[in-house]
N, C-alpha and C positions, 0 to 999 in steps of 0.2 A: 332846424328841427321843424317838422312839420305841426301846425296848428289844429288843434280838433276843437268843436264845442260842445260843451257838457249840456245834455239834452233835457233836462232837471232848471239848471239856475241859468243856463245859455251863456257861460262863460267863455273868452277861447284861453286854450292854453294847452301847450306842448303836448302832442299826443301820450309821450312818456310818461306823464303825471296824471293822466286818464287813464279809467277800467274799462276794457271793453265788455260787451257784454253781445252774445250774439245768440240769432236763433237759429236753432240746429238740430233736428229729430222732434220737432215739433213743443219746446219749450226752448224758452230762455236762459242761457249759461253765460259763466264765465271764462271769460277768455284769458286767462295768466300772459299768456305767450303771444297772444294778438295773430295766433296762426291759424283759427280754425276756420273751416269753410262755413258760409251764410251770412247775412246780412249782419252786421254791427251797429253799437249802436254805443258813444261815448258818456260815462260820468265821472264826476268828482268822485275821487277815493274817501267819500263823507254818507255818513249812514241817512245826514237830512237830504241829499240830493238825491238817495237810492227813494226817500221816503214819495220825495215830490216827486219823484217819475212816476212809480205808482200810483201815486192820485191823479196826477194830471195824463194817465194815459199816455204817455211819453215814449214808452216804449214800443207799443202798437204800432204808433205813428211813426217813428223813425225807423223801424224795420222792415214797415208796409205788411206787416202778415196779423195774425190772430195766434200767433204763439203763444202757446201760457205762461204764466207765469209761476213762476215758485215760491214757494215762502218768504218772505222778504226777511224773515230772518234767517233761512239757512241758506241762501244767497248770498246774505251778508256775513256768516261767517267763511264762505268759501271767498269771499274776496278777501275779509281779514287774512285768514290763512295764506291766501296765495302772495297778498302783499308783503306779509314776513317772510315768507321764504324767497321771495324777490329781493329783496334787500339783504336778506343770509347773501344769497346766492352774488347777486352785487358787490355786495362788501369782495366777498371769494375775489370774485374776480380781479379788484381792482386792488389786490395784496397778493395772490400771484403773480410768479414771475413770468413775463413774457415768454413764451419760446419761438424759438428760431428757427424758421424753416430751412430745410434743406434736401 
């Protein structure tokens, strides 16, 4: 599994356990699916890491742009959100049954 560093507390760890966050139409989003186009940028699934990015500018600097930023609380609710249904949707998956190509 590939290693990412949380851009907040500079931690590394599995990029699966990290949120991305990326900029894209000229603000910062989140990225559930780690599929959208433009620079990313990784942190802890922790509201004090999203905090310290914020302060320390963290974000600017690891995406190289002036992209704004959004409310760090409705930020953080779309990351709570998307994380539960990540794990609905996980669970799902991994209590389905297989199926068989053919």
């Amino acid at each position: 599994m590939p290693l990412r560093t949380c851009i907040a507390c500079r931690k590394k760890v599995e990029k699966a356990r990290l949120v991305r966050l990326v900029a894209g139409g000229g603000t910062l989003r989140y990225d559930r699916d780690a599929v959208l186009e433009g620079r990313g940028a990784y942190i802890c699934p922790d509201k004090d890491c999203l905090a310290a990015a914020y302060k320390k500018g963290a974000f600017q600097r690891a995406i190289k742009t002036k992209a704004g930023l959004p409310d760090i609380d409705a930020l953080w609710v779309d990351i709570e959100d998307g994380s539960k249904s990540n794990k609905t949707t996980r669970a799902a998956d991994k209590t389905a049954p297989a199926s068989k190509g053919g």
